[in-house]
VOBA-1610 file (N, C-alpha, C; in pm, whole numbers, padded with zeros to 5 digits, always signed):
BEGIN
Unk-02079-04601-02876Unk-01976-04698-02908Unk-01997-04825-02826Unk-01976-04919-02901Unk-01984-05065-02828Unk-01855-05147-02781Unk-01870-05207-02654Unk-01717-05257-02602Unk-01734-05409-02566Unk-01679-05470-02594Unk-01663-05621-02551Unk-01549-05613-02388Unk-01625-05686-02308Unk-01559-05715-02183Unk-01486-05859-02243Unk-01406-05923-02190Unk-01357-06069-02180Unk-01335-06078-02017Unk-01385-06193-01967Unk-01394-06217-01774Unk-01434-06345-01786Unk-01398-06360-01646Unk-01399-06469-01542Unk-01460-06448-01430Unk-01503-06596-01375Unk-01609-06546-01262Unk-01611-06703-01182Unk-01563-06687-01035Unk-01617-06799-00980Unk-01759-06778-00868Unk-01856-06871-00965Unk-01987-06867-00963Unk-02021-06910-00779Unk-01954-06914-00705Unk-02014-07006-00549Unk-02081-06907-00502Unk-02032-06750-00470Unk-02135-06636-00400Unk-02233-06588-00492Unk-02247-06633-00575Unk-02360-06560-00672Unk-02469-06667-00757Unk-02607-06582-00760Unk-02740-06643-00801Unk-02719-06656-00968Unk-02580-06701-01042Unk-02584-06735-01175Unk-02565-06554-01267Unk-02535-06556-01364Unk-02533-06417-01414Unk-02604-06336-01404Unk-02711-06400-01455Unk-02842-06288-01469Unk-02900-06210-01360Unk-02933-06121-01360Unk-02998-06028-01295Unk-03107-06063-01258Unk-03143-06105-01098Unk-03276-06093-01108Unk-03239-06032-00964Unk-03410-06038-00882Unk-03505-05970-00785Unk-03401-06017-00648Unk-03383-05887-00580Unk-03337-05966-00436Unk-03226-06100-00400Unk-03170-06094-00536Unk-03011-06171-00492Unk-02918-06111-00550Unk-02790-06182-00551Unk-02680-06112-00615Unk-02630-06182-00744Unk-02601-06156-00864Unk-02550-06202-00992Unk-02446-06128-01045Unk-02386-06175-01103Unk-02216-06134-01174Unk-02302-06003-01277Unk-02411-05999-01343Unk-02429-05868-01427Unk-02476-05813-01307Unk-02513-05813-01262Unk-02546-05709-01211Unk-02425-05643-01103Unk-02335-05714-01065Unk-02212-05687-01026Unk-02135-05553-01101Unk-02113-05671-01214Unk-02036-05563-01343Unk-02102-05387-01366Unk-02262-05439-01426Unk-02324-05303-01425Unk-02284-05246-01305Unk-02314-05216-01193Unk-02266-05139-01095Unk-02159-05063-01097Unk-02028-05179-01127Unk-01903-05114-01124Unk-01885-05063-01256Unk-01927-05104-01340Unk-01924-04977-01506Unk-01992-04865-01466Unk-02124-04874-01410Unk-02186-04728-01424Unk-02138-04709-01260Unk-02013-04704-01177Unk-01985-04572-01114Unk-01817-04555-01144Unk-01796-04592-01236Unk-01697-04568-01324Unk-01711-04462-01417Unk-01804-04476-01503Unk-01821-04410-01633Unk-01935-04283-01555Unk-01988-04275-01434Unk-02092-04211-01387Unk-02253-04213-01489Unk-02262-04306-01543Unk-02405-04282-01578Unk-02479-04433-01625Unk-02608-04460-01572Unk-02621-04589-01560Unk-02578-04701-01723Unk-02522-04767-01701Unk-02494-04890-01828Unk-02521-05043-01790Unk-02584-05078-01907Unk-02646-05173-01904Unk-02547-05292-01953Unk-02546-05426-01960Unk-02445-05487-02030Unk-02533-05662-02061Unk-02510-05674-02157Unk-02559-05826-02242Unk-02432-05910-02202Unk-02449-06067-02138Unk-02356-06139-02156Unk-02363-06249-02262Unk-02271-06328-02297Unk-02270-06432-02391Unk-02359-06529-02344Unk-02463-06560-02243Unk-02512-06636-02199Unk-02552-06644-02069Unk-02634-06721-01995Unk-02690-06728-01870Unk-02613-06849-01793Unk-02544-06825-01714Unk-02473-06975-01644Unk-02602-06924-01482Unk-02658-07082-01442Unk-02681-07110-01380Unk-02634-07046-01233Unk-02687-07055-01119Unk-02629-06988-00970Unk-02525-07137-00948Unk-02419-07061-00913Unk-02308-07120-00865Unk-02235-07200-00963Unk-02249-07193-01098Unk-02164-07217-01216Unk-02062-07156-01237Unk-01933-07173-01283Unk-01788-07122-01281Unk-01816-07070-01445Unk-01718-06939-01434Unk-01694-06915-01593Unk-01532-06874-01614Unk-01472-06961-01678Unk-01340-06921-01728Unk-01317-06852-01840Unk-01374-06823-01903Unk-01390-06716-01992Unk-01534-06722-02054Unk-01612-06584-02050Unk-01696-06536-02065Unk-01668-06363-02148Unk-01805-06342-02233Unk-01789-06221-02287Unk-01915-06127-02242Unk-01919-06001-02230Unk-02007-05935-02205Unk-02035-05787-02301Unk-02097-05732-02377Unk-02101-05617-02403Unk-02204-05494-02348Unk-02112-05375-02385Unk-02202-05274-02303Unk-02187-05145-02449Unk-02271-05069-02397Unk-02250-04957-02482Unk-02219-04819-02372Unk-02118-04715-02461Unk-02081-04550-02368Unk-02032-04521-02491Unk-02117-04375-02483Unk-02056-04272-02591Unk-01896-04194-02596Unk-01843-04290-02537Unk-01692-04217-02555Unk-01558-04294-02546Unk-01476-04260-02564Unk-01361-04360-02543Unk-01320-04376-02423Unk-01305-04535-02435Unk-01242-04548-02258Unk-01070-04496-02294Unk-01007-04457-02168Unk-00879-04450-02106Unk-00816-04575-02130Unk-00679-04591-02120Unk-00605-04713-02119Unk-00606-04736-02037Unk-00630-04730-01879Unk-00651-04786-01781Unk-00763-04832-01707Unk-00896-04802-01809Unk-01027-04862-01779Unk-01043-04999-01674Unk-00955-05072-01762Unk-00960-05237-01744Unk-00877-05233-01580Unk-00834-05167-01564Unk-00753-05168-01440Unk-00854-05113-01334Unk-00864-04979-01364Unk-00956-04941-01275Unk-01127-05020-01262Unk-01152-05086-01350Unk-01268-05198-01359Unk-01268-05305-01234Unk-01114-05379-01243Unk-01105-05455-01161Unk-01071-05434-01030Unk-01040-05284-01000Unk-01033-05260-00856Unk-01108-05214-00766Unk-01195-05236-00832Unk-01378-05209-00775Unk-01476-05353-00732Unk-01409-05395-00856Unk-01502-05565-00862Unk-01470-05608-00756Unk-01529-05766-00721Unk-01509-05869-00639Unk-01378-05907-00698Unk-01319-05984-00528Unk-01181-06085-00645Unk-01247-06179-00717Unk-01331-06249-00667Unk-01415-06353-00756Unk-01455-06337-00895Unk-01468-06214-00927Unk-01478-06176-01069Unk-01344-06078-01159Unk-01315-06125-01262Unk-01205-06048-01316Unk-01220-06061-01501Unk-01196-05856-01518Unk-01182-05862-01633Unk-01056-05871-01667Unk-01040-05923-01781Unk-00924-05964-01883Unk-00881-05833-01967Unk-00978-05797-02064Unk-00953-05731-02173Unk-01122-05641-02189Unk-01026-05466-02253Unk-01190-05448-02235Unk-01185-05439-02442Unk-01279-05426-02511Unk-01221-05401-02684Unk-01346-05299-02728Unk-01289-05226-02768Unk-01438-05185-02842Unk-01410-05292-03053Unk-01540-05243-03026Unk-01592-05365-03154Unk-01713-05277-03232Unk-01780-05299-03396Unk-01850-05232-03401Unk-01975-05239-03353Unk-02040-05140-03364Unk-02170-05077-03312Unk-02263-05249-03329Unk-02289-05265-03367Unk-02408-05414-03403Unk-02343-05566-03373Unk-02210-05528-03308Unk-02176-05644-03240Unk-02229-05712-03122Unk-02265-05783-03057Unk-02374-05883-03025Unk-02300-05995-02927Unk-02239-05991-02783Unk-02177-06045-02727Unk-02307-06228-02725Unk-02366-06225-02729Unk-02472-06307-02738Unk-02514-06389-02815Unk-02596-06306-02919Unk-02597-06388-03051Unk-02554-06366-03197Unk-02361-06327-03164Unk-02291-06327-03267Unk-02177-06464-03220Unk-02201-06533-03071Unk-02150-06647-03029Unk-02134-06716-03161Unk-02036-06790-03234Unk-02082-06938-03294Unk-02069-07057-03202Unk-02002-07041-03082Unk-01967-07190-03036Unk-01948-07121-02888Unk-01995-07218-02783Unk-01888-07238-02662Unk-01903-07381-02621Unk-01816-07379-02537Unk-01760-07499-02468Unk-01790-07494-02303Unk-01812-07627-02257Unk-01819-07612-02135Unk-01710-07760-02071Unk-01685-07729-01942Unk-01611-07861-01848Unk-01744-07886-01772Unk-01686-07994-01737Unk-01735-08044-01615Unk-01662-08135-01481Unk-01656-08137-01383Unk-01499-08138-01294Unk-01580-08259-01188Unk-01508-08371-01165Unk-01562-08469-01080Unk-01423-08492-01022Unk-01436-08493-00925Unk-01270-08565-00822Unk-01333-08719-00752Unk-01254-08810-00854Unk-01275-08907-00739Unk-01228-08942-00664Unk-01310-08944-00552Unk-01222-08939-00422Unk-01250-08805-00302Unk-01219-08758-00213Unk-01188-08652-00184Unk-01071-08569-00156Unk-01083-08464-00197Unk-00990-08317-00159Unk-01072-08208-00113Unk-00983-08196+00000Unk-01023-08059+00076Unk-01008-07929-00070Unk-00932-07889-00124Unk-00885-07815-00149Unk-00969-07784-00284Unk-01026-07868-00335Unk-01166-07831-00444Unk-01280-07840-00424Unk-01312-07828-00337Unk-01470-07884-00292Unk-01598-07753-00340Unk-01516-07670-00377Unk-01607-07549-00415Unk-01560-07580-00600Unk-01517-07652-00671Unk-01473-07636-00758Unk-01514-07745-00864Unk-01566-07852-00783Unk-01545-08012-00880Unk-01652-08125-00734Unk-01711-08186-00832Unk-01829-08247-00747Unk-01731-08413-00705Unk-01738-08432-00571Unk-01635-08527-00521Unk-01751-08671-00518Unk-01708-08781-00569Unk-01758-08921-00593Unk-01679-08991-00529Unk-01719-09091-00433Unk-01622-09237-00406Unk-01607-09336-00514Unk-01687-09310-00605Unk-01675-09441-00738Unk-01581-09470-00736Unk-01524-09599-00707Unk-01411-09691-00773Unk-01392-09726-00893Unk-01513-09742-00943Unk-01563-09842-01079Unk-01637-09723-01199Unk-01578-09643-01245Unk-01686-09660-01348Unk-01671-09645-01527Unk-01761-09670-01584Unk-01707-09730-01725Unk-01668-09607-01800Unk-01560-09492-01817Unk-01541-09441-01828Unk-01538-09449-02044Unk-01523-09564-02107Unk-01507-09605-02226Unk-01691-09624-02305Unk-01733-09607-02165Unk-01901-09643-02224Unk-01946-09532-02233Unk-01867-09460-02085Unk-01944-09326-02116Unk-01937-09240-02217Unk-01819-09236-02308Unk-01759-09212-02428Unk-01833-09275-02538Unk-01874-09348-02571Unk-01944-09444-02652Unk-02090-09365-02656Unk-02134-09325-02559Unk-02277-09315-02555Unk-02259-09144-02612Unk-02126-09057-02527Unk-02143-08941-02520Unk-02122-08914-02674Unk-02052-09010-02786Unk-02067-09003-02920Unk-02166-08991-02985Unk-02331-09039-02938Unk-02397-09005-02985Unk-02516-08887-03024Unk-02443-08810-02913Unk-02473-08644-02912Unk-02450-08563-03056Unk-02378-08678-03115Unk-02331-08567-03260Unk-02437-08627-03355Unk-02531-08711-03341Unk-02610-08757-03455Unk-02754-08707-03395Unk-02756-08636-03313Unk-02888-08594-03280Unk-02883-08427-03280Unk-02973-08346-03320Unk-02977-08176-03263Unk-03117-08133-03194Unk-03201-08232-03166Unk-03305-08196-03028Unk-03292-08249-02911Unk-03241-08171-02865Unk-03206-08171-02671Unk-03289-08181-02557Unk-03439-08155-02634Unk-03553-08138-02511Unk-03537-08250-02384Unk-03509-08371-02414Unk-03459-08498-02269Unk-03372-08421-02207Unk-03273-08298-02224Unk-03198-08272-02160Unk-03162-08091-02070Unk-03326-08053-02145Unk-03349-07919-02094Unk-03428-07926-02003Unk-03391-07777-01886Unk-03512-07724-01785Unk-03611-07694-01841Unk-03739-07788-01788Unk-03878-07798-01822Unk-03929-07635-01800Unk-03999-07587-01865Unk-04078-07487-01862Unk-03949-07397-01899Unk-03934-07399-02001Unk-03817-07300-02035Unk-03856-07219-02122Unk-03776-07089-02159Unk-03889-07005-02265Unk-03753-07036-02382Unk-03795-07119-02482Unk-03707-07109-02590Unk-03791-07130-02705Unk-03762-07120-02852Unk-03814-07165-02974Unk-03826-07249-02989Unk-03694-07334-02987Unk-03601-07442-03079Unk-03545-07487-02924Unk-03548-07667-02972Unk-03464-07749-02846Unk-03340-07798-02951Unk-03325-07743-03086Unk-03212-07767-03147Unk-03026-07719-03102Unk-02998-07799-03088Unk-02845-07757-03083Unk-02725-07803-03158Unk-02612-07818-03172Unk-02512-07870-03309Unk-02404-07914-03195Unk-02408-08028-03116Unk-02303-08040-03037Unk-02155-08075-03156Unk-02049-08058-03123Unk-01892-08048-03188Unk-01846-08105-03152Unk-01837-08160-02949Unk-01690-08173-02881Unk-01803-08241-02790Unk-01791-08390-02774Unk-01811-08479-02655Unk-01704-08590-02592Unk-01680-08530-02515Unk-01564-08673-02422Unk-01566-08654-02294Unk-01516-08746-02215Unk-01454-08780-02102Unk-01324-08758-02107Unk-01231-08730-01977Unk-01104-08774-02026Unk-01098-08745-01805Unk-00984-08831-01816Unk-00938-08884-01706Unk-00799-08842-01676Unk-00743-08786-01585Unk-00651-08707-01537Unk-00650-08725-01357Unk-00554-08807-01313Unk-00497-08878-01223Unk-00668-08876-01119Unk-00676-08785-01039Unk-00837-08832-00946Unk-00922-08762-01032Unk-00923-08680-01128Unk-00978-08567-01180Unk-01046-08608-01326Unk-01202-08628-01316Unk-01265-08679-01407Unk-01361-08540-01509Unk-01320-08512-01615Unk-01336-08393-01671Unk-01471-08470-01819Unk-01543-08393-01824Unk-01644-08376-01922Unk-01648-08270-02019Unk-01564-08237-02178Unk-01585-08167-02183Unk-01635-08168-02354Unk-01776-08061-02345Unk-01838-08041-02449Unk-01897-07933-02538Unk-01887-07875-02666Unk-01929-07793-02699Unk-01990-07783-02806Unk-02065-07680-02865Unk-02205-07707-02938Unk-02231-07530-02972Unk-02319-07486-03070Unk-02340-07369-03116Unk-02420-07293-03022Unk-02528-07372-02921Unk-02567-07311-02869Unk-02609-07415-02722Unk-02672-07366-02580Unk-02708-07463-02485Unk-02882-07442-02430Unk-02898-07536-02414Unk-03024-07531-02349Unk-02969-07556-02176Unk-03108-07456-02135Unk-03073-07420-01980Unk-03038-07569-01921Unk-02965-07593-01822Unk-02927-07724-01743Unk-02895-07797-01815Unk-02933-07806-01959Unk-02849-07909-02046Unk-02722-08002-02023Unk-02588-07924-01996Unk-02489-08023-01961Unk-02502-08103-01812Unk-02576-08031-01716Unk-02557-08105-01606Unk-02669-08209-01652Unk-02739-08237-01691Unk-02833-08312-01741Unk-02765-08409-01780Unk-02702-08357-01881Unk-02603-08438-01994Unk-02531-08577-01912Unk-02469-08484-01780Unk-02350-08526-01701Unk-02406-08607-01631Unk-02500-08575-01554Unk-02597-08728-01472Unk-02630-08845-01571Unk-02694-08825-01687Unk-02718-08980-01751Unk-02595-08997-01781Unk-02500-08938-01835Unk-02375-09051-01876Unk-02304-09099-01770Unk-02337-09078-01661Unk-02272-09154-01534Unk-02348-09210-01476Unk-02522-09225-01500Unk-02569-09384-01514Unk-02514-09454-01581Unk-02470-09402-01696Unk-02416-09530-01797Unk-02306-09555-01750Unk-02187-09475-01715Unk-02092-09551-01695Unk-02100-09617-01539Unk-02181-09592-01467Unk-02234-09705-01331Unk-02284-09826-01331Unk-02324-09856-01461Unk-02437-09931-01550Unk-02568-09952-01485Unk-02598-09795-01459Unk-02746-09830-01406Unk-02852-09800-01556Unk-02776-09772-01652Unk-02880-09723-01781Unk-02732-09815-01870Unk-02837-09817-01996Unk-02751-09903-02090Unk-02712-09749-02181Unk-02632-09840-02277Unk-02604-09732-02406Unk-02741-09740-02494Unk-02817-09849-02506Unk-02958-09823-02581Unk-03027-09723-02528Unk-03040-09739-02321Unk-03124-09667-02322Unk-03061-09502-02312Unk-02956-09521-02332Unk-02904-09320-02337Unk-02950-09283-02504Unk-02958-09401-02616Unk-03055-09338-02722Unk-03195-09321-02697Unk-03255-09440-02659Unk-03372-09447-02633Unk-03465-09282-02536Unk-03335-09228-02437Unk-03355-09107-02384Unk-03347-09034-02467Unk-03308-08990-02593Unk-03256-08841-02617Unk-03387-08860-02694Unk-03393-08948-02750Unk-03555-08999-02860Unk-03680-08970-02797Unk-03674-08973-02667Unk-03823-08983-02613Unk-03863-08795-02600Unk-03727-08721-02603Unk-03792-08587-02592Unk-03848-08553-02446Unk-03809-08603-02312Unk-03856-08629-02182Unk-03792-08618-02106Unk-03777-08473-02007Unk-03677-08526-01943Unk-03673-08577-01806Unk-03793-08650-01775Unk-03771-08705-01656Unk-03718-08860-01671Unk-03671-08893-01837Unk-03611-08981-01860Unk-03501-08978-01823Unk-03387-08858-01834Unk-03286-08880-01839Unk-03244-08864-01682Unk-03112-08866-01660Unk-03047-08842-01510Unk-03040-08729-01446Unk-03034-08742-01308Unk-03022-08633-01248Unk-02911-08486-01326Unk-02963-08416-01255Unk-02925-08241-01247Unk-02785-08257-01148Unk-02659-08305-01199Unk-02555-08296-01107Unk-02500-08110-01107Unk-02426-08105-00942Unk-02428-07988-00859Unk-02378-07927-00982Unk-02388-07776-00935Unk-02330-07670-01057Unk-02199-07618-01011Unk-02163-07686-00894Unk-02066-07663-00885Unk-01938-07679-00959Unk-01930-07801-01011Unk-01839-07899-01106Unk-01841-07801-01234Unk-01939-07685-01253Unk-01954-07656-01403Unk-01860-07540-01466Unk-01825-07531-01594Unk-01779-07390-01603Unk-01775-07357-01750Unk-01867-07236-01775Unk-01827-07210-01913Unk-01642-07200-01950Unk-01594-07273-02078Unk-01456-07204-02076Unk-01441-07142-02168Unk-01494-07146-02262Unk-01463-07076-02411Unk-01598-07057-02457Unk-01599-06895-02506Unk-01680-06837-02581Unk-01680-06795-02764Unk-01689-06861-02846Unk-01597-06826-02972Unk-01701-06728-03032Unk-01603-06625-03113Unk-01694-06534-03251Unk-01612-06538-03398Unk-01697-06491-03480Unk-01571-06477-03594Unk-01461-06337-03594Unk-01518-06252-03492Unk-01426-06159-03539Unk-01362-06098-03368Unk-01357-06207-03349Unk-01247-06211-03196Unk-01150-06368-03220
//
C-alpha cells in the first residue's frame, strides 16, 4: 500500500532533502523515523530536491508498507522527528501514485528583509537597499511567461533532459520591510529561482537593464545571469496534484 506524507521542514540544520554520503538530510531523517516505527526498512520519494538549507512549507513525500497504519501514526511520526521537521497528514492513495512526478505545479517564495532583524536572520536574506526598482523588477519578471528554456538559470552540470519549464506565477510584492518573490511553474530546474532572484535584483538596482534580463534568458548561459542568492530566503510552499 502506498501513503502520501504532507510536511514541513526548516532547511538551516540540514544538507537539502536528499540523501546523500556523510551529512544529514530531511529523507533521510523521515526514513529513519518510518522504518523504526513500522520496524522494517522504508524507503520514501519526495516531491522534489530543495537545496541544503532551503525552507519547505509544504512538501509531499511517499512511501510504501504492506499494511494499514493506526490512527495515530501521524502522531507517533512526529514524536520521534526533529522539531524542525513536521508531518501534517499521513493519506494512503493508490498504489501508482507518484509523490514526484504526478506534481502538476509548485510554487516557491523568496524572503528579503530590508533592513535588519534579529529575529529572521535564519529565515529571509537581510539587504540595506534603500532604492530599488521594485516595478522593473516586475516588468522583467513578466517575461518568464513567454519563454520555457531555463538553461541561463540552471546549476551547470546538472543531470536533466529538458531545460523546459511552464512558469504560471511571477511577482514581487512588498509588505512593510519584507520583500517577497513569489513564483510557480510545472516543474524547477536545480538553483533556478535563486538564480532567478539575483538577476531580477540587478534589474531592480539597475545594474542590468530589462533588455538585458531578455537578452539573458536567450543566450542559454548561465554565467550571464546573477548571482546564486543565499538559500536561506527560500522555501518550497505549495506542492499541487490532481487528486489531492
Amino acid at each position: 500500500m502506498r501513503y502520501f506524507l504532507e510536511l514541513s521542514y526548516n532547511g538551516k540544520n540540514y544538507f537539502g532533502w536528499q540523501v546523500q554520503p556523510d551529512v544529514i538530510s530531511v529523507q533521510e531523517k523521515i526514513a529513519t523515523a518510518l522504518s523504526t516505527i513500522l520496524r522494517k526498512e522504508i524507503a520514501i520519494v519526495g516531491a522534489g530536491r530543495t537545496d541544503s538549507g532551503v525552507h519547505a512549507s509544504q512538501m509531499y513525500a511517499h512511501f510504501d508498507f504492506d499494511q494499514e497504519l493506526n490512527e495515530n501514526f501521524t502522531y507517533k511520526l512526529n514524536a520521534i522527528l526533529p522539531n524542525d521537521i513536521v508531518i501534517y497528514n499521513t493519506t494512503k492513495v493508490s498504489d501508482d501514485a507518484h509523490a514526484r512526478f504526478d506534481a502538476t505545479s509548485r510554487s516557491y517564495e523568496y524572503k528579503i528583509w530590508l533592513g535588519r532583524n534579529p529575529f529572521v536572520l535564519d529565515t529571509t536574506w537581510q539587504l540595506n537597499y534603500k532604492e530599488i526598482d521594485i516595478d522593473l523588477m516586475n516588468k522583467a519578471a513578466e517575461l518568464l511567461y513567454e519563454y520555457e528554456d531555463f538553461e541561463c538559470f540552471s546549476k551547470v552540470k546538472t543531470d536533466v533532459n529538458t531545460f523546459n519549464c511552464k512558469v504560471t506565477n511571477a511577482v514581487w510584492k512588498l509588505e512593510g520591510h519584507e520583500l517577497t518573490f513569489y513564483i510557480s511553474a510545472d516543474r524547477f530546474l536545480r538553483n533556478m529561482v535563486r538564480a532567478i532572484v539575483g538577476t531580477l535584483l540587478d534589474i531592480g538596482l539597475h545594474k542590468k537593464s530589462f533588455e538585458d534580463f531578455k537578452a539573458i534568458i536567450e543566450s542559454k548561459n548561465r554565467s550571464n545571469a546573477g548571482v546564486s542568492v543565499p538559500a536561506k530566503g527560500l522555501f518550497l510552499t505549495k506542492v499541487e496534484y490532481d487528486y489531492i
